[in-house]
CHARMM internal coordinates of N, CA and C (Angstrom, degrees):
IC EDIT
DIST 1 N 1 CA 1.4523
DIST 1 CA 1 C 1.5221
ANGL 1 N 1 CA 1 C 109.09
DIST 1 C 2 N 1.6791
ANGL 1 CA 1 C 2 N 115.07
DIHE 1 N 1 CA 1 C 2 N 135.17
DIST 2 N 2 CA 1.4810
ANGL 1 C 2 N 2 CA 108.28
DIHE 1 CA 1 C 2 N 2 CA -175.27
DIST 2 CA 2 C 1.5525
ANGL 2 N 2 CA 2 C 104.89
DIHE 1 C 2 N 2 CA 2 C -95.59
DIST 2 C 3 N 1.7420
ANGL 2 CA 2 C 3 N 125.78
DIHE 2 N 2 CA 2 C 3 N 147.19
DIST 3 N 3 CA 0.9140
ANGL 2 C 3 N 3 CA 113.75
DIHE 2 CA 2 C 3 N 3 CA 154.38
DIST 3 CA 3 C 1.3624
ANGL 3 N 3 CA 3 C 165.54
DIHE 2 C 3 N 3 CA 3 C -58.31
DIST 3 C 4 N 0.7057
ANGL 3 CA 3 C 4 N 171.99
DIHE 3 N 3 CA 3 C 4 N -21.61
DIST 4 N 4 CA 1.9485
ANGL 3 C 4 N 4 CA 171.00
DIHE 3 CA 3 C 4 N 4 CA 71.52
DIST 4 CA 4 C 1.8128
ANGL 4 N 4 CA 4 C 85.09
DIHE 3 C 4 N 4 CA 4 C -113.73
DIST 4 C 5 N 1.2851
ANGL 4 CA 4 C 5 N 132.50
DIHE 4 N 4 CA 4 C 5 N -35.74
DIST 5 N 5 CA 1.5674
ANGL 4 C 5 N 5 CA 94.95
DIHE 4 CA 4 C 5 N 5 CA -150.61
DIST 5 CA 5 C 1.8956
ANGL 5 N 5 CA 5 C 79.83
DIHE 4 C 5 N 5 CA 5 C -101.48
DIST 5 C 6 N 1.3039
ANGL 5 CA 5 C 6 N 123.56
DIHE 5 N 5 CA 5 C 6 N 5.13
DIST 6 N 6 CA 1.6189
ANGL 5 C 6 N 6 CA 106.21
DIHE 5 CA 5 C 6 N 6 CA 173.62
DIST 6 CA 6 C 1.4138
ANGL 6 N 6 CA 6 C 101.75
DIHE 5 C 6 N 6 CA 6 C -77.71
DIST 6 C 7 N 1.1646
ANGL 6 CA 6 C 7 N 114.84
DIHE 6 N 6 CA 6 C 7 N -43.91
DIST 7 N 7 CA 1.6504
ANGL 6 C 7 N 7 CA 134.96
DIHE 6 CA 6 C 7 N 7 CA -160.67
DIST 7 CA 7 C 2.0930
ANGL 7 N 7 CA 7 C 99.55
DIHE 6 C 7 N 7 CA 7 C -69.86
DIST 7 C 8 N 1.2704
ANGL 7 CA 7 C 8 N 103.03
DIHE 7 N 7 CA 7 C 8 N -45.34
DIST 8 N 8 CA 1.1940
ANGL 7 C 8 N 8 CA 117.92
DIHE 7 CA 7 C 8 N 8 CA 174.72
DIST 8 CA 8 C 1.3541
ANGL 8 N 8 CA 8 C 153.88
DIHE 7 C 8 N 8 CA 8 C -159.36
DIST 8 C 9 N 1.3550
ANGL 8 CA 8 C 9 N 108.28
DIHE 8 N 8 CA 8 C 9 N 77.24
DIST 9 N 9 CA 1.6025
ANGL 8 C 9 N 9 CA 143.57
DIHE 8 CA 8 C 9 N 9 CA -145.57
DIST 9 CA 9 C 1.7335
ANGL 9 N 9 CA 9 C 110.77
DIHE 8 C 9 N 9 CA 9 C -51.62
DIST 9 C 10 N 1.3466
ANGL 9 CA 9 C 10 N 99.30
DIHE 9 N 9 CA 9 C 10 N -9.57
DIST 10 N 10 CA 1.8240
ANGL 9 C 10 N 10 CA 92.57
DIHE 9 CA 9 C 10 N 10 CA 166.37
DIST 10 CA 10 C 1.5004
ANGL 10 N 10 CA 10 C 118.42
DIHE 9 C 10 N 10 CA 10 C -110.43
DIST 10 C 11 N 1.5495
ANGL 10 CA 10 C 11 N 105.38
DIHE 10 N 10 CA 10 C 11 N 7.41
DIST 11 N 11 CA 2.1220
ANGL 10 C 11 N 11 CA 104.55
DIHE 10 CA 10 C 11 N 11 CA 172.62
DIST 11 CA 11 C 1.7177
ANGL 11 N 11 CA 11 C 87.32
DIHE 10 C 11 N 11 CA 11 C 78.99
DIST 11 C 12 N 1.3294
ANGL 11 CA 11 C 12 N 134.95
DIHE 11 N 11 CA 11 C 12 N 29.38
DIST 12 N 12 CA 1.3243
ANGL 11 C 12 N 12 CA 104.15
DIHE 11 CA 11 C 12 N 12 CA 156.63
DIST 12 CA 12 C 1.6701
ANGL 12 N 12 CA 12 C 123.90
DIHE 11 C 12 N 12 CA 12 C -104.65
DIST 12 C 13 N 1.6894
ANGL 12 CA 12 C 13 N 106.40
DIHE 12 N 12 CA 12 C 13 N 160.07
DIST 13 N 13 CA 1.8597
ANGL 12 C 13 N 13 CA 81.18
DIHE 12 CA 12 C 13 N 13 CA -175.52
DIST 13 CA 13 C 1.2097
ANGL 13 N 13 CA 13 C 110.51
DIHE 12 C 13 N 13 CA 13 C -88.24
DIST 13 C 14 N 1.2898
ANGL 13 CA 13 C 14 N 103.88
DIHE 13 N 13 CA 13 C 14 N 179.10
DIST 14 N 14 CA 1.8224
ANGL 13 C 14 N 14 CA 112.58
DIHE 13 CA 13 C 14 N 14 CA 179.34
DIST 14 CA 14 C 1.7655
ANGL 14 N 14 CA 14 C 114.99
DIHE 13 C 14 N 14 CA 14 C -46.58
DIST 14 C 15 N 1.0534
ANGL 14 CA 14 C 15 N 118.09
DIHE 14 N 14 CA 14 C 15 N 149.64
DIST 15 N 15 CA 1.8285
ANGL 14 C 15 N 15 CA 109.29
DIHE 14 CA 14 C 15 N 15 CA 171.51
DIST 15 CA 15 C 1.6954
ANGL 15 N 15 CA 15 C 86.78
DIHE 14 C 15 N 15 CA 15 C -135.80
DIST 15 C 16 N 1.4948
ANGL 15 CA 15 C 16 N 73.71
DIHE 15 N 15 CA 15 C 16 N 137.60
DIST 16 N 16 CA 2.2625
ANGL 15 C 16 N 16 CA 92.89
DIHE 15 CA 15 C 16 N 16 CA 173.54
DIST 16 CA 16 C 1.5341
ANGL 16 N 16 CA 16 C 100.67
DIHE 15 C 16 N 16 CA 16 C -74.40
DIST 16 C 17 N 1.0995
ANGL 16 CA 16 C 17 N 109.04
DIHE 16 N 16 CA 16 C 17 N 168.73
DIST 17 N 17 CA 1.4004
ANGL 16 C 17 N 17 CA 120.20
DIHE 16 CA 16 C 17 N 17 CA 150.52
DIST 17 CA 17 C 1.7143
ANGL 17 N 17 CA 17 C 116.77
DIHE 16 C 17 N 17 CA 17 C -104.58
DIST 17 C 18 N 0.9071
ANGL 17 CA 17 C 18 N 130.48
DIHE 17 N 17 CA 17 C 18 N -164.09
DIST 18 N 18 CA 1.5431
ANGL 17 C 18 N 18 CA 119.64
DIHE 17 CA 17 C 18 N 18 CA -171.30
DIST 18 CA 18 C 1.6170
ANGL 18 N 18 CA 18 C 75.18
DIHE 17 C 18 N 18 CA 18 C -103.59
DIST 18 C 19 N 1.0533
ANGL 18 CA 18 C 19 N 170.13
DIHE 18 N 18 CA 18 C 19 N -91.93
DIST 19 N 19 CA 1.7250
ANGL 18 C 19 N 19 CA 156.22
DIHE 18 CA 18 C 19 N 19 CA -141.70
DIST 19 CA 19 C 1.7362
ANGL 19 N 19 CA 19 C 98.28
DIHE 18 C 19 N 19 CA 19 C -46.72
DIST 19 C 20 N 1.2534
ANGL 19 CA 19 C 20 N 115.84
DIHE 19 N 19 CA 19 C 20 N -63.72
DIST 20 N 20 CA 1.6773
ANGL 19 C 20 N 20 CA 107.93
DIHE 19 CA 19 C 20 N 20 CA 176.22
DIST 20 CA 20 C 1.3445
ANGL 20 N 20 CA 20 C 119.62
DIHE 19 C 20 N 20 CA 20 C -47.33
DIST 20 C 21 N 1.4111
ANGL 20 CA 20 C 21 N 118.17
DIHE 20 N 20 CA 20 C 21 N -37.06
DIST 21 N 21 CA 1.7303
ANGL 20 C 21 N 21 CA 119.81
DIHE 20 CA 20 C 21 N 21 CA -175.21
DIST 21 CA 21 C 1.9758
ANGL 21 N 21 CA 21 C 101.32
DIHE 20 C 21 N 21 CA 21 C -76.62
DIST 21 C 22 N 1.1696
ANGL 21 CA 21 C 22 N 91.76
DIHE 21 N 21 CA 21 C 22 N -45.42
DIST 22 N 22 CA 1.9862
ANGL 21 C 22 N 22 CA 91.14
DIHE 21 CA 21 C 22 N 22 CA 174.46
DIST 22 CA 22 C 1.2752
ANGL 22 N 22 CA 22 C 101.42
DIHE 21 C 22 N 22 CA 22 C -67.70
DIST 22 C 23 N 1.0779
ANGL 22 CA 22 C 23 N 169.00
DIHE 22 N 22 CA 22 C 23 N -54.58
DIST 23 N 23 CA 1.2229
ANGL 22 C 23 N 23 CA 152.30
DIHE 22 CA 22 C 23 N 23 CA -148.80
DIST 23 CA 23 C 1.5835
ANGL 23 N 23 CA 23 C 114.37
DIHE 22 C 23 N 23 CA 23 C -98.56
DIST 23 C 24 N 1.6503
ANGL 23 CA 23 C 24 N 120.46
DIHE 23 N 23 CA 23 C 24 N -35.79
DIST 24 N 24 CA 1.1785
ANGL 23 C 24 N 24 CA 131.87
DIHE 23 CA 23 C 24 N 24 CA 158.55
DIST 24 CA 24 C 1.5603
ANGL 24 N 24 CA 24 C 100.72
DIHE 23 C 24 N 24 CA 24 C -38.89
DIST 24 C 25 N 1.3756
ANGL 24 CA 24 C 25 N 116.27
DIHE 24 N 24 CA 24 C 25 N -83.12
DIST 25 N 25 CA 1.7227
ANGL 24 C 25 N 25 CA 131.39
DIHE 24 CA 24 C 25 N 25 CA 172.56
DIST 25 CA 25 C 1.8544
ANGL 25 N 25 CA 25 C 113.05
DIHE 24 C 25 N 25 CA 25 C -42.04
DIST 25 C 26 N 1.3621
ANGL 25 CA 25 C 26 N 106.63
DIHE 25 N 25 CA 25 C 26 N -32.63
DIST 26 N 26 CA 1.3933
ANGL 25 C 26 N 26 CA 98.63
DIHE 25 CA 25 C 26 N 26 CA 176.92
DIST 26 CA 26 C 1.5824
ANGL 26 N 26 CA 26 C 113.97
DIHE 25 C 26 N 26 CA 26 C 90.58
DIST 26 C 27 N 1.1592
ANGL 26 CA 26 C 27 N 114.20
DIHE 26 N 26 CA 26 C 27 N 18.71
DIST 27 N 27 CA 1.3986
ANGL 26 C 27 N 27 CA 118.19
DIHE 26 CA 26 C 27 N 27 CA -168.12
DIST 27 CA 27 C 1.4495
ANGL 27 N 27 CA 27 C 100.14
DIHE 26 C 27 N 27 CA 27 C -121.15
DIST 27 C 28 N 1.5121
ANGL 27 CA 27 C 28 N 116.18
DIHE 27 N 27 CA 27 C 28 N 162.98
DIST 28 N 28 CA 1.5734
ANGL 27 C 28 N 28 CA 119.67
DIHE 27 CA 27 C 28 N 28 CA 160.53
DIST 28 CA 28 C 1.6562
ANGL 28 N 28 CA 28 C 112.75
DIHE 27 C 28 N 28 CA 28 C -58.91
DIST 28 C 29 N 1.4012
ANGL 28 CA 28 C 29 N 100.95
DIHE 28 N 28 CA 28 C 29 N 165.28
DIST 29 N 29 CA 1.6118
ANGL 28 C 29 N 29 CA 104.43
DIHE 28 CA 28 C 29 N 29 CA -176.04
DIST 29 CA 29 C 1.4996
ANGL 29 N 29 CA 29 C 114.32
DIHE 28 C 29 N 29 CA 29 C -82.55
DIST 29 C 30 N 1.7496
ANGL 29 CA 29 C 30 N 113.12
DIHE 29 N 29 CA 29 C 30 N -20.90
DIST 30 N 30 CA 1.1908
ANGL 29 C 30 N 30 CA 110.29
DIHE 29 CA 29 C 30 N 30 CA 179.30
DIST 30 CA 30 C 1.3916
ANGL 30 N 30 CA 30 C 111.55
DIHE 29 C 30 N 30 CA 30 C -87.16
DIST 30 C 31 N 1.4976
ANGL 30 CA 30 C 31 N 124.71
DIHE 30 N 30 CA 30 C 31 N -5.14
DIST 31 N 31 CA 1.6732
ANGL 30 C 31 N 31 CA 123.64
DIHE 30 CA 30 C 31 N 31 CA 161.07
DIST 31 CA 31 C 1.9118
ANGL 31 N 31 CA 31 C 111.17
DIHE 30 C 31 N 31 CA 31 C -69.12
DIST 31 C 32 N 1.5384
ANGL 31 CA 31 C 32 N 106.64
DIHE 31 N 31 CA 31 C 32 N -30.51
DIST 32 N 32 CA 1.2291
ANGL 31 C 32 N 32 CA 101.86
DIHE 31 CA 31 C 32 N 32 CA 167.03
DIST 32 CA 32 C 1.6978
ANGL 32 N 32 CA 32 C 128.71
DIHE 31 C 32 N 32 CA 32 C -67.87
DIST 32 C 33 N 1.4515
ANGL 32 CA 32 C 33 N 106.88
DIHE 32 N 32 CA 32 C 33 N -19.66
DIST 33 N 33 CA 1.4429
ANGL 32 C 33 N 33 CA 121.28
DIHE 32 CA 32 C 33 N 33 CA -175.89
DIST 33 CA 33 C 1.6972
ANGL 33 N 33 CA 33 C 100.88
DIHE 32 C 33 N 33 CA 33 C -97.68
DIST 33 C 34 N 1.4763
ANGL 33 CA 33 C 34 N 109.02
DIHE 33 N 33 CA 33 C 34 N -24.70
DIST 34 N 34 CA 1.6984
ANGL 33 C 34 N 34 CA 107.00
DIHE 33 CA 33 C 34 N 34 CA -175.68
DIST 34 CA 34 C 1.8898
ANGL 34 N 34 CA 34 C 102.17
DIHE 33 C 34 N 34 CA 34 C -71.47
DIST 34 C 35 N 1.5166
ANGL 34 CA 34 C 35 N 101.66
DIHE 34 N 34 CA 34 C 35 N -42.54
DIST 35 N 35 CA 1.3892
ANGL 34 C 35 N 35 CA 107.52
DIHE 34 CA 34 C 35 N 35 CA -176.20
DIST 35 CA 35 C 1.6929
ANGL 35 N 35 CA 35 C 109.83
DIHE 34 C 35 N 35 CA 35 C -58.37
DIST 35 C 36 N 1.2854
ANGL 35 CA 35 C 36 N 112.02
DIHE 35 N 35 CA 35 C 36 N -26.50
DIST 36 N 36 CA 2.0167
ANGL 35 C 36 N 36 CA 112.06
DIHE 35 CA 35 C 36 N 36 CA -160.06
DIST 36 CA 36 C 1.7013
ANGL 36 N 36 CA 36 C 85.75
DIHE 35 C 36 N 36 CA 36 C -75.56
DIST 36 C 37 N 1.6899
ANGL 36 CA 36 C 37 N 114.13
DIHE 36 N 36 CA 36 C 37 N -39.23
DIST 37 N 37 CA 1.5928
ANGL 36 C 37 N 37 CA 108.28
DIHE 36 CA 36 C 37 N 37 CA -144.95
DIST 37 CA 37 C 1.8879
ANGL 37 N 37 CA 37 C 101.06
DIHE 36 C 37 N 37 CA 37 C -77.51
DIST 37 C 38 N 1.7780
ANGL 37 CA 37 C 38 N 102.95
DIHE 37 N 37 CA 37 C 38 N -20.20
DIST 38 N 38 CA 1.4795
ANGL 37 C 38 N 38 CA 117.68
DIHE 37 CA 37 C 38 N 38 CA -175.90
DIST 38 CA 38 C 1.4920
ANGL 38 N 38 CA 38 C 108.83
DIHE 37 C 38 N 38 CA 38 C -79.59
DIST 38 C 39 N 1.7605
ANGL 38 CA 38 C 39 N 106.83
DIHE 38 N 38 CA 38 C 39 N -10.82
DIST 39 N 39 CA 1.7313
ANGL 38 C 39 N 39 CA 102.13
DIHE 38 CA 38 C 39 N 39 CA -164.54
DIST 39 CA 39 C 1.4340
ANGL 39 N 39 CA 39 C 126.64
DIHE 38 C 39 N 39 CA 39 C 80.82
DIST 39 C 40 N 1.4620
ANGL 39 CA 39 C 40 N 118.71
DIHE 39 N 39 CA 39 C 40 N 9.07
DIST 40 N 40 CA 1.1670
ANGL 39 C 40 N 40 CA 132.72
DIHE 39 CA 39 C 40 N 40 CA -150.31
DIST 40 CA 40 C 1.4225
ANGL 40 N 40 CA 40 C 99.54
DIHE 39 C 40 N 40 CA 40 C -98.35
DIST 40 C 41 N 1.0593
ANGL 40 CA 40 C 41 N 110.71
DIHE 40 N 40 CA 40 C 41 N -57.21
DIST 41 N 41 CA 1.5733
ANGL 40 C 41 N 41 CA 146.42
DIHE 40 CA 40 C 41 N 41 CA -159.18
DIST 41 CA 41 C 1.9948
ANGL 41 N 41 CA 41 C 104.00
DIHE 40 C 41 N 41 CA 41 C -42.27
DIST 41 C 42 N 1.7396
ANGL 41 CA 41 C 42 N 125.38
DIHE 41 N 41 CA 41 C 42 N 164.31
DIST 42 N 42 CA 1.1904
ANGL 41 C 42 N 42 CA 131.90
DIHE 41 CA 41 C 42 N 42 CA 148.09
DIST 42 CA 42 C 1.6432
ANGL 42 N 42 CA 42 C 108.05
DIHE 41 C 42 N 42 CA 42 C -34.50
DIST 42 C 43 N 1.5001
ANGL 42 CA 42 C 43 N 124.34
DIHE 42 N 42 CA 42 C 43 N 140.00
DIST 43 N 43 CA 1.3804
ANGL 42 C 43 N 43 CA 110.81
DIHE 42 CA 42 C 43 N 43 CA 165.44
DIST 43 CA 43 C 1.9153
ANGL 43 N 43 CA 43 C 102.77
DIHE 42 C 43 N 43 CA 43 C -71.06
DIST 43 C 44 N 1.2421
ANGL 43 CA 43 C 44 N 102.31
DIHE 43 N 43 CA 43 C 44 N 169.39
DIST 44 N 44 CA 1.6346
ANGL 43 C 44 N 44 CA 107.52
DIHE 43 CA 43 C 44 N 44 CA -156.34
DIST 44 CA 44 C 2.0044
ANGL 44 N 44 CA 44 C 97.77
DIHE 43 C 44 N 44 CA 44 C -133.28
DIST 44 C 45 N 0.8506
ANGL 44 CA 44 C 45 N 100.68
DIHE 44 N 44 CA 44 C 45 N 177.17
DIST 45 N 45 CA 1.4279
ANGL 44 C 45 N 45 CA 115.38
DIHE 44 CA 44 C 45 N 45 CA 169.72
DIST 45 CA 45 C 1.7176
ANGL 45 N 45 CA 45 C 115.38
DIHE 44 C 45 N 45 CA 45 C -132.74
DIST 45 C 46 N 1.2171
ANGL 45 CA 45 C 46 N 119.20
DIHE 45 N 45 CA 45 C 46 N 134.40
DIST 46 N 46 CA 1.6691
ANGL 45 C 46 N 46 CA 121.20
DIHE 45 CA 45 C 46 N 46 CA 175.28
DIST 46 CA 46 C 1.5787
ANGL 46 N 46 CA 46 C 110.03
DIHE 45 C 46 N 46 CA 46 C -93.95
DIST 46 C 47 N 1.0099
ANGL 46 CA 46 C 47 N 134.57
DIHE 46 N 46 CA 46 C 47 N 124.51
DIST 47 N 47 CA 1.1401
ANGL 46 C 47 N 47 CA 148.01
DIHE 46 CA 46 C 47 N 47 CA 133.40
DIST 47 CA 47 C 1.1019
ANGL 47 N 47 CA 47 C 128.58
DIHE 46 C 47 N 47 CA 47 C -94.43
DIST 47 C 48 N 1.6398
ANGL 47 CA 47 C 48 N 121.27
DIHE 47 N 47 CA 47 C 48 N 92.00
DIST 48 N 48 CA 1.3521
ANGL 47 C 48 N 48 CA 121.70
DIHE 47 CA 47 C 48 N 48 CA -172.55
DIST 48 CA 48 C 1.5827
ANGL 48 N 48 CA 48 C 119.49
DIHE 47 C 48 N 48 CA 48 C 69.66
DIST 48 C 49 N 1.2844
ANGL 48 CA 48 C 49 N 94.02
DIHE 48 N 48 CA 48 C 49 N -96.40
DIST 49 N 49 CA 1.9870
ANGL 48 C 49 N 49 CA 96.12
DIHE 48 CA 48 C 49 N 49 CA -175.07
DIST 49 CA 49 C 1.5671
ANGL 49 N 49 CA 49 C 88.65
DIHE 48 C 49 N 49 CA 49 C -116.61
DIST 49 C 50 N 1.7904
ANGL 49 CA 49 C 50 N 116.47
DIHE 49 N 49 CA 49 C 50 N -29.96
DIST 50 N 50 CA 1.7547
ANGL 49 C 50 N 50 CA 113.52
DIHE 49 CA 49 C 50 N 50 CA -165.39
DIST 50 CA 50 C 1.7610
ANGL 50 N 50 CA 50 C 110.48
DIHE 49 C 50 N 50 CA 50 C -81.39
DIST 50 C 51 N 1.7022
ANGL 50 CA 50 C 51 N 91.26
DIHE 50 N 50 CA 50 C 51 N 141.49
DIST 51 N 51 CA 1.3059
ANGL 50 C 51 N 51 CA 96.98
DIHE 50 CA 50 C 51 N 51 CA 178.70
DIST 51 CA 51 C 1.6520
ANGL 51 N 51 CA 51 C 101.02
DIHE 50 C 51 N 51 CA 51 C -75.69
DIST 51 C 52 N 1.3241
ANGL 51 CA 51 C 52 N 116.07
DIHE 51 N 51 CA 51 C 52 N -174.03
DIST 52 N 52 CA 1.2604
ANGL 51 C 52 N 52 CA 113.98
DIHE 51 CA 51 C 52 N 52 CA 172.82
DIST 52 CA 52 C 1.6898
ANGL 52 N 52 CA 52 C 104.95
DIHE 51 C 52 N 52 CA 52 C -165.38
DIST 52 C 53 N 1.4655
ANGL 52 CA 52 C 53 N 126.86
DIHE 52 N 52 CA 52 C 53 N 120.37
DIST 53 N 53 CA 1.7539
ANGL 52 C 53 N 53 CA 104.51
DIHE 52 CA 52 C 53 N 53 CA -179.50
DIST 53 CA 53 C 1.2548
ANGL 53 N 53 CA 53 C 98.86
DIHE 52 C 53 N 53 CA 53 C -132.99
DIST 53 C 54 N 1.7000
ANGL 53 CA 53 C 54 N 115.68
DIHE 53 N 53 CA 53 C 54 N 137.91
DIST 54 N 54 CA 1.4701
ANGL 53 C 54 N 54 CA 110.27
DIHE 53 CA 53 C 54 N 54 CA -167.78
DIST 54 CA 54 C 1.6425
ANGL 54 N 54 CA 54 C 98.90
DIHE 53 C 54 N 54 CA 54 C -92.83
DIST 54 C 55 N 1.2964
ANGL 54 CA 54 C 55 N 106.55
DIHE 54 N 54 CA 54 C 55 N 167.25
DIST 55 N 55 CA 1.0213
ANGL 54 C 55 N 55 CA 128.39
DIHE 54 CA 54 C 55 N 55 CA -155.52
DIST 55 CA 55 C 1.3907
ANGL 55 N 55 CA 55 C 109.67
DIHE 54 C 55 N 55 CA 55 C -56.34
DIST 55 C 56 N 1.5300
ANGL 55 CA 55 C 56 N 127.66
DIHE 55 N 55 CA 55 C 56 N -52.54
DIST 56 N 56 CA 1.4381
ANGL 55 C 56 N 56 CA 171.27
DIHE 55 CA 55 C 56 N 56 CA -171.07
DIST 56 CA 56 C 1.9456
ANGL 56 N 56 CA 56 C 94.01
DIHE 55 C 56 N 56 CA 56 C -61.09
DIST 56 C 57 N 1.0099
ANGL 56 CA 56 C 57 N 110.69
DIHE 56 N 56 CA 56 C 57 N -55.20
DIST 57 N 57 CA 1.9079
ANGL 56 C 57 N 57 CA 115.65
DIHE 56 CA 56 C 57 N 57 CA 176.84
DIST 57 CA 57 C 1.8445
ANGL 57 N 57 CA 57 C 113.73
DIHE 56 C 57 N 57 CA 57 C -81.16
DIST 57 C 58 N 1.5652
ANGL 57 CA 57 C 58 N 106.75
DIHE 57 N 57 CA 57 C 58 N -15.94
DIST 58 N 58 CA 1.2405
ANGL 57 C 58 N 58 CA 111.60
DIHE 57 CA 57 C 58 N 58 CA 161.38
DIST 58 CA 58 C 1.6948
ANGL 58 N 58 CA 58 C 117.46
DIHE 57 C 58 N 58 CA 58 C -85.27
DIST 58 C 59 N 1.1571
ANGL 58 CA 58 C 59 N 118.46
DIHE 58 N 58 CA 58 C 59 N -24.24
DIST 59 N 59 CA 0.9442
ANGL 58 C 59 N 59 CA 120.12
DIHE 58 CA 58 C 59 N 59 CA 179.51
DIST 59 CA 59 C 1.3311
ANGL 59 N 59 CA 59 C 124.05
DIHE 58 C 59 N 59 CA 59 C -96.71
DIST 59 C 60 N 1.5674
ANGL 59 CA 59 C 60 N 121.04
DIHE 59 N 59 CA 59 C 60 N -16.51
DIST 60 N 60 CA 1.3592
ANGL 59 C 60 N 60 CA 123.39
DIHE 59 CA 59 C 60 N 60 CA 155.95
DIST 60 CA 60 C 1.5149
ANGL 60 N 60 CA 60 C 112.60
DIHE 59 C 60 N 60 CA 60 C -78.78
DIST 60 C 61 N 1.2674
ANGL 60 CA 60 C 61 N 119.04
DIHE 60 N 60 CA 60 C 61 N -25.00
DIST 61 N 61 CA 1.5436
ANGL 60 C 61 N 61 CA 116.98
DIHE 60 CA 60 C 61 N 61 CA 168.05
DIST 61 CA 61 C 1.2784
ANGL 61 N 61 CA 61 C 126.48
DIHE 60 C 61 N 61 CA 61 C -74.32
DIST 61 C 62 N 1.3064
ANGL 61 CA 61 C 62 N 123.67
DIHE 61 N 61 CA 61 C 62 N -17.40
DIST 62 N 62 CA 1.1126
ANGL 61 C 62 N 62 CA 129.07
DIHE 61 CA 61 C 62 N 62 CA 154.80
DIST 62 CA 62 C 1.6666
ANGL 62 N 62 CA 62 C 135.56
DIHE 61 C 62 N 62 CA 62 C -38.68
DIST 62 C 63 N 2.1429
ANGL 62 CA 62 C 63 N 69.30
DIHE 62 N 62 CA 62 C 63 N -68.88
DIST 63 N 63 CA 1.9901
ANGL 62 C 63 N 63 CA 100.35
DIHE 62 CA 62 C 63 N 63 CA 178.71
DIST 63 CA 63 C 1.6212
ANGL 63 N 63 CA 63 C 94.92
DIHE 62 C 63 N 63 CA 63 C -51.29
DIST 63 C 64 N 1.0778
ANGL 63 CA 63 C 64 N 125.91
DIHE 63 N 63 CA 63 C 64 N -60.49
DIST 64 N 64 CA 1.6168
ANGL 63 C 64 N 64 CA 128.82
DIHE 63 CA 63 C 64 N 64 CA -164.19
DIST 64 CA 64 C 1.7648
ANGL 64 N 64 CA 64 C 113.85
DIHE 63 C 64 N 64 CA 64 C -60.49
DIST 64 C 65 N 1.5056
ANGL 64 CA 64 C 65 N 107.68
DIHE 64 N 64 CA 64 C 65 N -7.32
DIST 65 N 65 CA 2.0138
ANGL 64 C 65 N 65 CA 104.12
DIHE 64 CA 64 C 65 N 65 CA 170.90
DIST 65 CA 65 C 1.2441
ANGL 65 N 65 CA 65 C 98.66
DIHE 64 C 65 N 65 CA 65 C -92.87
DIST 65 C 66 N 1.3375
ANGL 65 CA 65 C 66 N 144.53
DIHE 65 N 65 CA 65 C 66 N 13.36
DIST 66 N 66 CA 1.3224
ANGL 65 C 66 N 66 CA 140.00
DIHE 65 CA 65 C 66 N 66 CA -135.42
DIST 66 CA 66 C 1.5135
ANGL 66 N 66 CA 66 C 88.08
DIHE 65 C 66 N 66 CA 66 C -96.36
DIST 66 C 67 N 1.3702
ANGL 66 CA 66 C 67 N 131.71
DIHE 66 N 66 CA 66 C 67 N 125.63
DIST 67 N 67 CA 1.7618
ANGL 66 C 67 N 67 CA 110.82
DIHE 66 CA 66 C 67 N 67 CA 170.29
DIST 67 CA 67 C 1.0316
ANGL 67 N 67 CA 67 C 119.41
DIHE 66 C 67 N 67 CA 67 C -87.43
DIST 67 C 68 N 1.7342
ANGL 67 CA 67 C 68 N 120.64
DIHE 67 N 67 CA 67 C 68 N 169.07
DIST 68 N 68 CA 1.3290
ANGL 67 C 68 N 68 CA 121.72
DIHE 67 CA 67 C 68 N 68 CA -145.02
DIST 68 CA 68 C 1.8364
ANGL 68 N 68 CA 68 C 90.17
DIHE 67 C 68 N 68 CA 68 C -92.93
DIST 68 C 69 N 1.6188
ANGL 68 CA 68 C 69 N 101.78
DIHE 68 N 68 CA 68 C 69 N 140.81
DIST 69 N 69 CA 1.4222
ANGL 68 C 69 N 69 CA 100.64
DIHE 68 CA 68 C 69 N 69 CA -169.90
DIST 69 CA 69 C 1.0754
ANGL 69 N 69 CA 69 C 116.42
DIHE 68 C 69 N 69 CA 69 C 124.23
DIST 69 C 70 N 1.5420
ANGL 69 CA 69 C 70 N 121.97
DIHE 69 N 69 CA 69 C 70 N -54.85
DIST 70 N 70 CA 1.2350
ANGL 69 C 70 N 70 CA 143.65
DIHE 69 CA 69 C 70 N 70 CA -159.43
DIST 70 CA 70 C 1.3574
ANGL 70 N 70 CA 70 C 104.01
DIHE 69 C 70 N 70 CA 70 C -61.77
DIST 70 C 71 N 1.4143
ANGL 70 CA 70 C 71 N 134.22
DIHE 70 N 70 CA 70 C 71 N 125.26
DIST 71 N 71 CA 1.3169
ANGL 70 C 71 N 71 CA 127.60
DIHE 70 CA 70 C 71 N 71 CA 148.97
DIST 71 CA 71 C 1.6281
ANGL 71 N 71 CA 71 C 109.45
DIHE 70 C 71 N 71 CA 71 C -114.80
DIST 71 C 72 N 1.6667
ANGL 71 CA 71 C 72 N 108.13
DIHE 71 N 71 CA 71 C 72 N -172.96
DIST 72 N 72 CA 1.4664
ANGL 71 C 72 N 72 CA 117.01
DIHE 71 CA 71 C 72 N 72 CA -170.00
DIST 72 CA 72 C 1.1953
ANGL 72 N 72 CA 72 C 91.59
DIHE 71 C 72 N 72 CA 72 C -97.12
DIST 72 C 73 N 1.2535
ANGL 72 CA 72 C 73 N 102.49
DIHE 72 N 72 CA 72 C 73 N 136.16
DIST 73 N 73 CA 1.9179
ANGL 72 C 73 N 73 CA 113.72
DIHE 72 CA 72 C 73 N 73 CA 145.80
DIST 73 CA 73 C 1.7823
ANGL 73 N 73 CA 73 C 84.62
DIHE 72 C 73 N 73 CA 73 C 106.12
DIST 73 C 74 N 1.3968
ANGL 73 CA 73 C 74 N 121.17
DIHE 73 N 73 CA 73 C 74 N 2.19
DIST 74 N 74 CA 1.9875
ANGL 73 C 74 N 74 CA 107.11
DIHE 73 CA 73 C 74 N 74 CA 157.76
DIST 74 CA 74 C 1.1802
ANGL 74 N 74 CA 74 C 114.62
DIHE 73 C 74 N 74 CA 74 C -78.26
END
COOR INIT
IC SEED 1 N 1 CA 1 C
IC BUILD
């Protein structure tokens, strides 16, 4: 297994693209674009025309749909 600085030599984390975040999530890509226009959505980054969402804001956005009740391993 390689470490973070073989894999990626400046310490930054991974960023999705909006096709990696829909398919990661399992959803179409235009539910990922319906969620940005509702405010709903991972916060994102712009580059130019490309979305971009790091890994770290997908994963606190996640934790935060979680419903109240819910634990792991039901």
């Amino acid at each position: 297994m390689e470490s973070n600085e073989q894999v990626n030599p400046w310490g930054l984390e991974p960023l999705l693209d909006v096709t990696d975040l829909a398919a990661y999530l399992g959803v179409p890509v235009s539910t990922v674009y319906d969620w940005r226009t509702r405010g709903q959505g991972p916060a994102a980054y712009r580059f130019g025309k490309h979305l971009k969402f790091a890994l770290s804001d997908v994963q606190a956005w996640i934790a935060s749909r979680r419903e109240p009740g819910s634990t792991a391993g039901r």
